[in-house]
PLY file of the C-alpha trace (Angstrom):
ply
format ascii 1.0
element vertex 487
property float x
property float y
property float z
element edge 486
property int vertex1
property int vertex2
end_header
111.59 62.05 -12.57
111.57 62.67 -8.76
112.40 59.43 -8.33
115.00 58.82 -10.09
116.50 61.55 -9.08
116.13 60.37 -5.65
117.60 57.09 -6.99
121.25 58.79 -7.63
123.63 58.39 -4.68
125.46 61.77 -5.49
122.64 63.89 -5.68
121.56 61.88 -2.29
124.68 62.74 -0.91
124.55 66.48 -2.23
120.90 67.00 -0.39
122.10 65.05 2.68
124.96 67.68 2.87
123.11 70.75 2.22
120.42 69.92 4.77
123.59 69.58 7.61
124.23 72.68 6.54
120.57 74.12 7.24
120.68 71.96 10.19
123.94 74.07 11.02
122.91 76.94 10.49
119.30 76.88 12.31
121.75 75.52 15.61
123.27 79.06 15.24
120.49 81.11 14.25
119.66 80.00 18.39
118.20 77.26 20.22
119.80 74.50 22.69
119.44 70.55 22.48
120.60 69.51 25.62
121.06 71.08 29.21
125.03 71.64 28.41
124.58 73.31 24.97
124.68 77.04 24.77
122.78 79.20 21.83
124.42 81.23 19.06
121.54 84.46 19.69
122.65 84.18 23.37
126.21 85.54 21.88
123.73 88.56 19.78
123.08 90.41 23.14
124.20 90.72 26.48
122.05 89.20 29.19
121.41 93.20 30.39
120.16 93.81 27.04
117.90 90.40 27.08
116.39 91.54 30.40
115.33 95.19 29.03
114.30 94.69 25.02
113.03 90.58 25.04
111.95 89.71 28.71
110.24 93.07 29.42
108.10 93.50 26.38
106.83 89.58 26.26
106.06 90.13 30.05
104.26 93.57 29.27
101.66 91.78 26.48
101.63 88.43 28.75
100.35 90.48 31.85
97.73 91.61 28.97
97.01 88.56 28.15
96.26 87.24 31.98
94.36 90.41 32.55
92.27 90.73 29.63
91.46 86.79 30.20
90.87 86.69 34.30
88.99 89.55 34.74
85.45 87.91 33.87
86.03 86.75 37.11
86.20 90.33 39.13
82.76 92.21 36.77
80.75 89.04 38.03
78.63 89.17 41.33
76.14 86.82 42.47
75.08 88.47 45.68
71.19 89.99 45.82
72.23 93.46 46.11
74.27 93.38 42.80
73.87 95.72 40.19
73.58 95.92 36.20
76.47 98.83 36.36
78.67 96.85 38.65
78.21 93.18 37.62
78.34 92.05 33.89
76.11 89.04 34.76
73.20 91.29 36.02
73.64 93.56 32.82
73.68 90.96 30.41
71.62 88.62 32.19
72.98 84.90 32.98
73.35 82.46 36.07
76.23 80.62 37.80
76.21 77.66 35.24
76.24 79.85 32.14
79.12 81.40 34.04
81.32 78.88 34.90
81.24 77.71 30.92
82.00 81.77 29.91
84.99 81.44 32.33
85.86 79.04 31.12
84.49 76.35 28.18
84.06 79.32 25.95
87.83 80.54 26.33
88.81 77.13 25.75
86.66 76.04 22.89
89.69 77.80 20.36
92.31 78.09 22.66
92.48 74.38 22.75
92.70 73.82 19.24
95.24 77.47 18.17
97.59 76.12 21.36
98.97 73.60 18.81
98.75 75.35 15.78
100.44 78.19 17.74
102.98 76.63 19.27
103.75 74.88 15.53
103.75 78.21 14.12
106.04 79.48 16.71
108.66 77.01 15.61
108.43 77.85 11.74
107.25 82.17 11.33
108.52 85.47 12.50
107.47 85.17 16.47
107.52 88.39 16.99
104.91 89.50 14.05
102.95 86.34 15.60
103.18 87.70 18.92
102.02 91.50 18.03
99.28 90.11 15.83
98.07 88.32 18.66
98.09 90.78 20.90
96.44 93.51 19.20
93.42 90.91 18.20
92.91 89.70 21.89
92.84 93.36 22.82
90.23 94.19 20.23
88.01 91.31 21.31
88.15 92.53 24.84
86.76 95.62 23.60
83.78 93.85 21.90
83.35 92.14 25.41
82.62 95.80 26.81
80.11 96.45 23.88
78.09 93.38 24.16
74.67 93.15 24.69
73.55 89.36 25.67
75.23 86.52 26.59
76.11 85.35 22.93
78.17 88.11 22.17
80.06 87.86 25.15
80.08 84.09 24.34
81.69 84.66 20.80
84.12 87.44 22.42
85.56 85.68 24.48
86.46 82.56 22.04
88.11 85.03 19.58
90.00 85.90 22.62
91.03 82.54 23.89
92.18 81.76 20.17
94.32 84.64 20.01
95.74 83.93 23.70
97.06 80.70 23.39
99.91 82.44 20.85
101.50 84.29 24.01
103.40 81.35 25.48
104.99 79.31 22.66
106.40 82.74 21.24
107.34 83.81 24.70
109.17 81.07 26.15
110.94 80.11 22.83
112.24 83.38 22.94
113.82 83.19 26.14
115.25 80.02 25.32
116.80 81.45 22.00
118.14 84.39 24.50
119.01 83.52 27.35
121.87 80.43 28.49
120.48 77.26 29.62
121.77 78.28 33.50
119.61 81.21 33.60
115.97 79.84 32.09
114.34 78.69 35.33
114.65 82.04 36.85
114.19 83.98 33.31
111.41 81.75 32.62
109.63 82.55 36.07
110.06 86.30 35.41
108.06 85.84 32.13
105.66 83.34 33.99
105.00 86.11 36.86
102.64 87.74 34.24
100.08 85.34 35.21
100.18 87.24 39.09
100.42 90.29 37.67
98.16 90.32 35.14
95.86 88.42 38.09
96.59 91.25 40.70
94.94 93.98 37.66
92.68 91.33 37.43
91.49 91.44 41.07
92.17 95.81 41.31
89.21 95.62 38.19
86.88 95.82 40.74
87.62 99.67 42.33
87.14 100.55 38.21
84.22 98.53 38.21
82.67 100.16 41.66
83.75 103.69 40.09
83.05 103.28 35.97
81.12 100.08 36.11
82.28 96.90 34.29
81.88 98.26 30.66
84.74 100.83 30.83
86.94 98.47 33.06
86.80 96.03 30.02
87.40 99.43 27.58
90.47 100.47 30.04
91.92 96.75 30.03
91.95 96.54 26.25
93.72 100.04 26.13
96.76 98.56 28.06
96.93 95.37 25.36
97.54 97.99 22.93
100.44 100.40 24.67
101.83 97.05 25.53
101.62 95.79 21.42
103.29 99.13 20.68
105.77 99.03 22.67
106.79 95.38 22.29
106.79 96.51 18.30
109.39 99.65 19.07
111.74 97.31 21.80
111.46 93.28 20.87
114.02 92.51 17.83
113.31 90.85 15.33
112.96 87.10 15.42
117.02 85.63 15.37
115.44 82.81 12.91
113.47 84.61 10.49
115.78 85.16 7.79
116.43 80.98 8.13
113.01 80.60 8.52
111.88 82.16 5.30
114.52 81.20 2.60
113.90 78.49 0.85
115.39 74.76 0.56
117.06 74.23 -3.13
115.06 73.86 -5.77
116.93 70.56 -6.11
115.92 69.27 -2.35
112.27 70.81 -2.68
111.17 69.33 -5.76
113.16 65.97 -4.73
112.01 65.42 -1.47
108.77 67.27 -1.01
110.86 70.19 1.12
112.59 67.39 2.84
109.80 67.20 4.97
111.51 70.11 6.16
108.55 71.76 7.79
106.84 68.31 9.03
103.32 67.83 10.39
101.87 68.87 13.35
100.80 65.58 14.19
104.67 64.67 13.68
105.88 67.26 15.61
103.84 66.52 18.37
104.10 62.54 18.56
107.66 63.74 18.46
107.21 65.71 22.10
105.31 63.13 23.40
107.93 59.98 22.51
109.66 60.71 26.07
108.42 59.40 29.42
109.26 61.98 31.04
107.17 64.86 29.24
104.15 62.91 29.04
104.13 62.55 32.72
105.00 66.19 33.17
102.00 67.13 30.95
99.80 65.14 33.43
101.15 66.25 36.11
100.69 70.12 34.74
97.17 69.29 33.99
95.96 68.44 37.45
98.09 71.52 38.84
96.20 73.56 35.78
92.80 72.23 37.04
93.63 72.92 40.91
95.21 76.70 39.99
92.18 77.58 37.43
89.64 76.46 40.22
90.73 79.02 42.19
91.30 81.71 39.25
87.31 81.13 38.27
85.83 80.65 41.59
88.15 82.03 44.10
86.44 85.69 43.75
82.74 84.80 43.99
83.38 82.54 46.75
85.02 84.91 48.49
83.34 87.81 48.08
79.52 85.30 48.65
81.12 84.16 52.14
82.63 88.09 53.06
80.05 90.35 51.49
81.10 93.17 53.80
84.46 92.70 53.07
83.81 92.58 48.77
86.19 95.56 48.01
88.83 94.76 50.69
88.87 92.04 49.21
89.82 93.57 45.65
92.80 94.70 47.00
94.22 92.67 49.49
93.74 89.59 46.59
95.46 92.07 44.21
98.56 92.32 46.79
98.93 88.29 47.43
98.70 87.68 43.88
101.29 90.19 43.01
103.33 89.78 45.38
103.09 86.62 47.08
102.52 85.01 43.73
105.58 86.73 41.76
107.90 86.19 45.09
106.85 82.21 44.67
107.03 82.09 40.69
110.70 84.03 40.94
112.17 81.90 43.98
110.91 78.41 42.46
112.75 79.51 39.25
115.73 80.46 41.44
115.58 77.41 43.27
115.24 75.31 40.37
118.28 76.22 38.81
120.24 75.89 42.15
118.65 72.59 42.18
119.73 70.92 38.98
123.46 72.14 39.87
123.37 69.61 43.02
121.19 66.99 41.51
123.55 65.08 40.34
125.26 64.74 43.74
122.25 62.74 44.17
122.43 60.51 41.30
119.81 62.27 39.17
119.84 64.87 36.21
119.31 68.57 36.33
115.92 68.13 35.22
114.98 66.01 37.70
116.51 68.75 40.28
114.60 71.51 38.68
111.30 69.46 39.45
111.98 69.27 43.24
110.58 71.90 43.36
106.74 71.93 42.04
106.64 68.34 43.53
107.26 70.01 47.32
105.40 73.52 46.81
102.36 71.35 45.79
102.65 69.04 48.68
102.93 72.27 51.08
99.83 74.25 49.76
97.09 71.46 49.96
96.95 72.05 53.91
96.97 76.00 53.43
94.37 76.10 50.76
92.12 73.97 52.87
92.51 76.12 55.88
91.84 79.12 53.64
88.55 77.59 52.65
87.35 77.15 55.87
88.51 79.77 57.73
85.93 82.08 59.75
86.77 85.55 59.37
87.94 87.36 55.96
91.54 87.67 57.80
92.48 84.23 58.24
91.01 83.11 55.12
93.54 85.84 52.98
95.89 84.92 55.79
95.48 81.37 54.43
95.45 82.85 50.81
98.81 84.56 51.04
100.76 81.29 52.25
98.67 79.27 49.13
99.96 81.42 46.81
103.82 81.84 48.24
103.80 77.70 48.43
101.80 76.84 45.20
103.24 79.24 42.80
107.01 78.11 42.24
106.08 74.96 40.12
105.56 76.94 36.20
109.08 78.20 35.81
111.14 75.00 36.63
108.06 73.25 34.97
108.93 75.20 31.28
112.27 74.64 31.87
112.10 71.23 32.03
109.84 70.62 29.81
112.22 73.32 26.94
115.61 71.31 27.54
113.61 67.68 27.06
113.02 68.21 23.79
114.42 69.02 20.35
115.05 72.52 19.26
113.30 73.09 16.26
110.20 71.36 18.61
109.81 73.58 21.38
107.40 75.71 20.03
105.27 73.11 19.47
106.08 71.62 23.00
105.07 74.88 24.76
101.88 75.08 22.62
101.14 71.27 23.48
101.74 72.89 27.09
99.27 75.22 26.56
96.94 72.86 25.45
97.40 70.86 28.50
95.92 74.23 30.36
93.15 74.27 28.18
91.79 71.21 28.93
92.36 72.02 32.93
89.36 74.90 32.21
86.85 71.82 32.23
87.77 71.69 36.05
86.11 75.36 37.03
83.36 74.13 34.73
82.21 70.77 36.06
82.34 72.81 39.41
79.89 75.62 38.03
77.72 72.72 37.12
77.84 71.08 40.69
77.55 74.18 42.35
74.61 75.53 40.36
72.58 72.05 40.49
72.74 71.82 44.57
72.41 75.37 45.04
69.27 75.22 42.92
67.89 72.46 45.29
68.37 74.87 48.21
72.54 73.70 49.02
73.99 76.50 51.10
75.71 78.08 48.62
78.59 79.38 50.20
79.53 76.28 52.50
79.01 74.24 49.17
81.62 75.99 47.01
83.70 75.72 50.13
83.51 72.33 49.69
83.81 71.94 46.37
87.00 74.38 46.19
88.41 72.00 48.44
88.12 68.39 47.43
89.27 70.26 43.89
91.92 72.29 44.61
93.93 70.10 48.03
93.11 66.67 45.20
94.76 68.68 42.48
97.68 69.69 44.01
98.47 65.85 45.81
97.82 64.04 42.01
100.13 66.59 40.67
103.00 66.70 43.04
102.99 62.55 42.97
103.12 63.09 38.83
105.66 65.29 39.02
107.24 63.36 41.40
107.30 60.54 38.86
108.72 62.55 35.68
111.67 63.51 37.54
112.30 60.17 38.29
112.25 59.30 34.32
114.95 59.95 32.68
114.32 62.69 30.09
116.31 61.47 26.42
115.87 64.53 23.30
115.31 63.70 19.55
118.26 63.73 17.76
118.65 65.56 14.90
119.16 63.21 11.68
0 1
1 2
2 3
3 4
4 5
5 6
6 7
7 8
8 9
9 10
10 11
11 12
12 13
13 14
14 15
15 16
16 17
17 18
18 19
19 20
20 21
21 22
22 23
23 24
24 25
25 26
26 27
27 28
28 29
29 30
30 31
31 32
32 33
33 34
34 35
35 36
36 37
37 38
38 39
39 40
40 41
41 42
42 43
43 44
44 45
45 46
46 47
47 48
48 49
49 50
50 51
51 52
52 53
53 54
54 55
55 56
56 57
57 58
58 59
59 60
60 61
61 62
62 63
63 64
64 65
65 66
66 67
67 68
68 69
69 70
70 71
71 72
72 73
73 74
74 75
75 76
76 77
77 78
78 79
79 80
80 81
81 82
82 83
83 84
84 85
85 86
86 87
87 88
88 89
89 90
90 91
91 92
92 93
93 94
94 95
95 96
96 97
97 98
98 99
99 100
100 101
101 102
102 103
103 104
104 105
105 106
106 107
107 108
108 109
109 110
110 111
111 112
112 113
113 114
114 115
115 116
116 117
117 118
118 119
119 120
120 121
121 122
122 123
123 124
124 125
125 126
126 127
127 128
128 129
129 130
130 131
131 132
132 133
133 134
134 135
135 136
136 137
137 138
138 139
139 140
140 141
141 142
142 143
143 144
144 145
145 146
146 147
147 148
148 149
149 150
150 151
151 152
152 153
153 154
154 155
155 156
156 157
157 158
158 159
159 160
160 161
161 162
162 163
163 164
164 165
165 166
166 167
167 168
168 169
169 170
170 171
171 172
172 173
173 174
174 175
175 176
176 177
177 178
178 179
179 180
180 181
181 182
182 183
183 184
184 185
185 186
186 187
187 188
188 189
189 190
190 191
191 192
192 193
193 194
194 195
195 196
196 197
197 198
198 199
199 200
200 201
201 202
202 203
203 204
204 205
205 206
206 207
207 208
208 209
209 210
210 211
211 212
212 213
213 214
214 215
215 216
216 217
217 218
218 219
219 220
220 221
221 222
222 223
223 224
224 225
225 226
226 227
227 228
228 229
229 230
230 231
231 232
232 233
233 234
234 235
235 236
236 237
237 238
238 239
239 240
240 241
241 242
242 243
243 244
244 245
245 246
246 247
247 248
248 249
249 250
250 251
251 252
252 253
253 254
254 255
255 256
256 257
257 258
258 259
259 260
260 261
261 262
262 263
263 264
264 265
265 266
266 267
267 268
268 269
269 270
270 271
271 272
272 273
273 274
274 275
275 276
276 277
277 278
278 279
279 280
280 281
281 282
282 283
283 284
284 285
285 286
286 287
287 288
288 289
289 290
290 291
291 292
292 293
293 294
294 295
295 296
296 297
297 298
298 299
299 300
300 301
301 302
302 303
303 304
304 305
305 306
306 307
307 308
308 309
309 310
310 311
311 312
312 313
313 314
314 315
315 316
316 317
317 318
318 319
319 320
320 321
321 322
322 323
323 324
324 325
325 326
326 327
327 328
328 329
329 330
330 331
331 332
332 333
333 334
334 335
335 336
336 337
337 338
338 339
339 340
340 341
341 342
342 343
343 344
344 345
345 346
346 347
347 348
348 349
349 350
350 351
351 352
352 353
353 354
354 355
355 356
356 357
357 358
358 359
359 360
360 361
361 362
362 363
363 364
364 365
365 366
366 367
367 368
368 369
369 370
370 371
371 372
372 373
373 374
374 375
375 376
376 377
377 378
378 379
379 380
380 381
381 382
382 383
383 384
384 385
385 386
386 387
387 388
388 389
389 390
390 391
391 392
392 393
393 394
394 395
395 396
396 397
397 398
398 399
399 400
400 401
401 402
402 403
403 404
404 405
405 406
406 407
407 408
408 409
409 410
410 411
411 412
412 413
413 414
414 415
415 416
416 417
417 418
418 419
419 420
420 421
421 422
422 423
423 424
424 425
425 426
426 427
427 428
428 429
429 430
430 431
431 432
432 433
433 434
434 435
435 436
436 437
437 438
438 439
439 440
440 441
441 442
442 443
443 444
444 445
445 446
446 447
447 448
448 449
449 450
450 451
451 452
452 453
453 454
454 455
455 456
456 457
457 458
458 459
459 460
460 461
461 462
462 463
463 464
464 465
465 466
466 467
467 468
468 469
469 470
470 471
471 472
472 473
473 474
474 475
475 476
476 477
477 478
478 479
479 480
480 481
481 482
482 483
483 484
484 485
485 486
């Protein structure tokens, strides 16, 4: 029956016409193809608006999201005079190697795999129910982190938390696409992206709750903010623009005909789709070597730190909080800022906007492999945060133009599934702190120095991650991006 019916030219013609239609309709529902295309939900609410109920509560749960992930790193201490109130790994009882796979093998173990499904769901349910849902779950498992008693259940906490994290980003930046003009993304999308420094400055302030409630009620007081953030994102975000086209259904007529038209598609599908261009498989290699340099740091930048400075452990707390915060945001803002200033004069150089917008990582990498290697081997705790503060203000203005980029390179109804392929891409970077745990703990164990070791390690790591990565990017600006055109 279904094919014959597939067989008739007019009811061909009739489903070819009512799937424009969709196809119409979806356009307008919001999303861009192309750099010059505008959105029909950026005509639903002023950019004031955007700012104050769609940027500020994704950026409230996303600074939850960095926080309630990063903060391992702060509750750990290695030193002999730690203690089981202070330091989680003394309480619960595990060494540098079992560590560096907490930090972070066992956040990656789901995140890896939900980063696709995520980002696929993102392009095809209600992102903000997805969103909420995640963030409410992520809290609750940091909760169970603070009730744990061995290393399993911290083990198992922290996967449930890395599978519910990895649904933050393709909801997030998807919205601000459907929101927000094309001109405007770099430097919206770096306003959403300074989470990360944010959430990494509460991150690095966990330890004056730690030295005054111990690491337990830190973990309680972090998982409290998830939820205010939840609620309020509930109260403030609207509703998804696309649900309503999201959720009705095909005709019968198409459904039955064409098995939904392949309508929804496959993940597999969707993401050989991403991945047909030049240009975004070489910026997905060139954000995975800039993933594996930044997490390096992120995992072992505190206990290296506060190993080589030990009288300088809680200065260190907050002077790391203020370079993160603000050295980090002012980088992440400014390279999105840049960016877009950049693809308006890239094509007085014969190259696209896109290319433009990745001027930018390609030169802030370049400049931070001589401060992070001065910051490594500096001799007193100021130079080294010295060092630190120009990493961060040169390193951190490559994720903005880098979402940008890689949102306007593909097709609409894709870039969910692009950002959670992105995500995915940062997943597999968490290897990077974990091969280092297992260096670091095998030489230390045969009597290595153990700070001058991790110095060295965090070097040849973090100065040959950034170079790889700025000559990647380097090469996906020169491709020439080309988006999937609709059928």
């Amino acid at each position: 029956m279904n094919d014959e019916l597939l067989s008739s030219p007019l009811l061909a013609k009739e489903i070819d016409v009512e799937l424009a239609n969709r196809k119409i309709t979806t356009s307008l529902a919001g999303s861009s193809t192309s750099d010059s295309e505008s959105t029909g939900s950026e005509k639903k609410i002023s950019i004031t608006s955007g700012y104050l109920t769609v940027l500020l509560p994704l950026l409230l749960m996303y600074i939850s999201n960095q926080w309630s992930r990063y903060s391992l790193s702060y509750l750990v201490d290695f030193s002999e005079s730690a203690s089981a109130f202070k330091a989680m790994n003394i309480d619960i009882g595990f060494n540098q190697v079992q560590y560096g796979t907490l930090a972070s093998v066992a956040f990656t173990a789901l995140f890896a795999v939900a980063s696709l499904i995520a980002g696929n769901l993102a392009d095809k349910t209600d992102r903000k129910k997805l969103t909420l849902a995640a963030c409410t779950l992520w809290s609750a498992a940091t909760v169970a982190t603070a009730f744990s008693v061995n290393y399993e259940q911290v083990v198992a906490a922290r996967v449930i938390m890395g599978l519910m994290c990895a649904f933050a980003t393709p909801c997030g930046y998807t919205l601000i696409r459907d929101y927000f003009p094309e001109e405007r993304r770099a430097f919206v999308s770096s306003l959403y992206g300074a989470g990360v420094y944010m959430g990494g400055a509460l991150a690095s302030l966990s330890i004056l709750l730690d030295n005054n409630f111990g690491w337990r009620v830190t973990m309680e007081t972090i998982a409290a903010y998830g939820v205010v953030a939840s609620v309020i994102a509930l109260l403030v975000l609207p509703g998804d623009s696309r649900a309503n086209e999201i959720n009705e259904p095909l005709p019968e007529l198409a459904s039955d005909s064409l098995e939904a038209v392949e309508a929804q598609g496959s993940i597999l599908s969707d993401a050989l789709s991403v991945l047909s261009s030049t240009r975004i498989q070489l910026l997905f290699l060139a954000s995975f070597l800039r993933f594996c340099a930044g997490l390096s740091i992120g995992v072992w930048g505190a206990p290296y730190f506060k190993m080589t400075f030990p009288d300088d452990a809680q200065t260190y707390g907050v002077v790391n909080a203020l370079i993160v915060s603000v050295c980090g945001v002012t980088s992440g803002v400014a390279g999105g800022a840049l960016a877009d200033k950049a693809a308006q004069s890239a094509g007085t150089f014969g190259f696209d906007s896109s290319a433009g917008k990745l001027a930018i990582p390609v030169v802030g990498s370049l400049l931070a492999v001589p401060a992070w290697y001065f910051c490594v081997n500096a001799d007193t705790f100021e130079a080294a945060m010295a060092w630190l503060a120009v990493e961060y203000l040169l390193a951190e203005c490559w994720f903005g133009p880098t979402v940008a980029v890689l949102q306007s390179n593909v097709k609409s109804d894709k870039g969910g599934t692009a950002q959670g392929m992105f995500t995915l891409v940062g997943a597999f970077a968490n290897f990077a702190p974990a091969l280092l745990g297992s260096l670091y703990g095998s030489q230390v164990g045969a009597g290595e120095s153990s700070s001058s070791y991790l110095s060295l390690l965090l070097a040849i790591a973090v100065c040959g991650g950034y170079s790889l990565s700025a000559l990647t990017f380097y090469l996906s600006a020169r491709a020439m991006g080309e988006i999937e055109k609709a059928p």
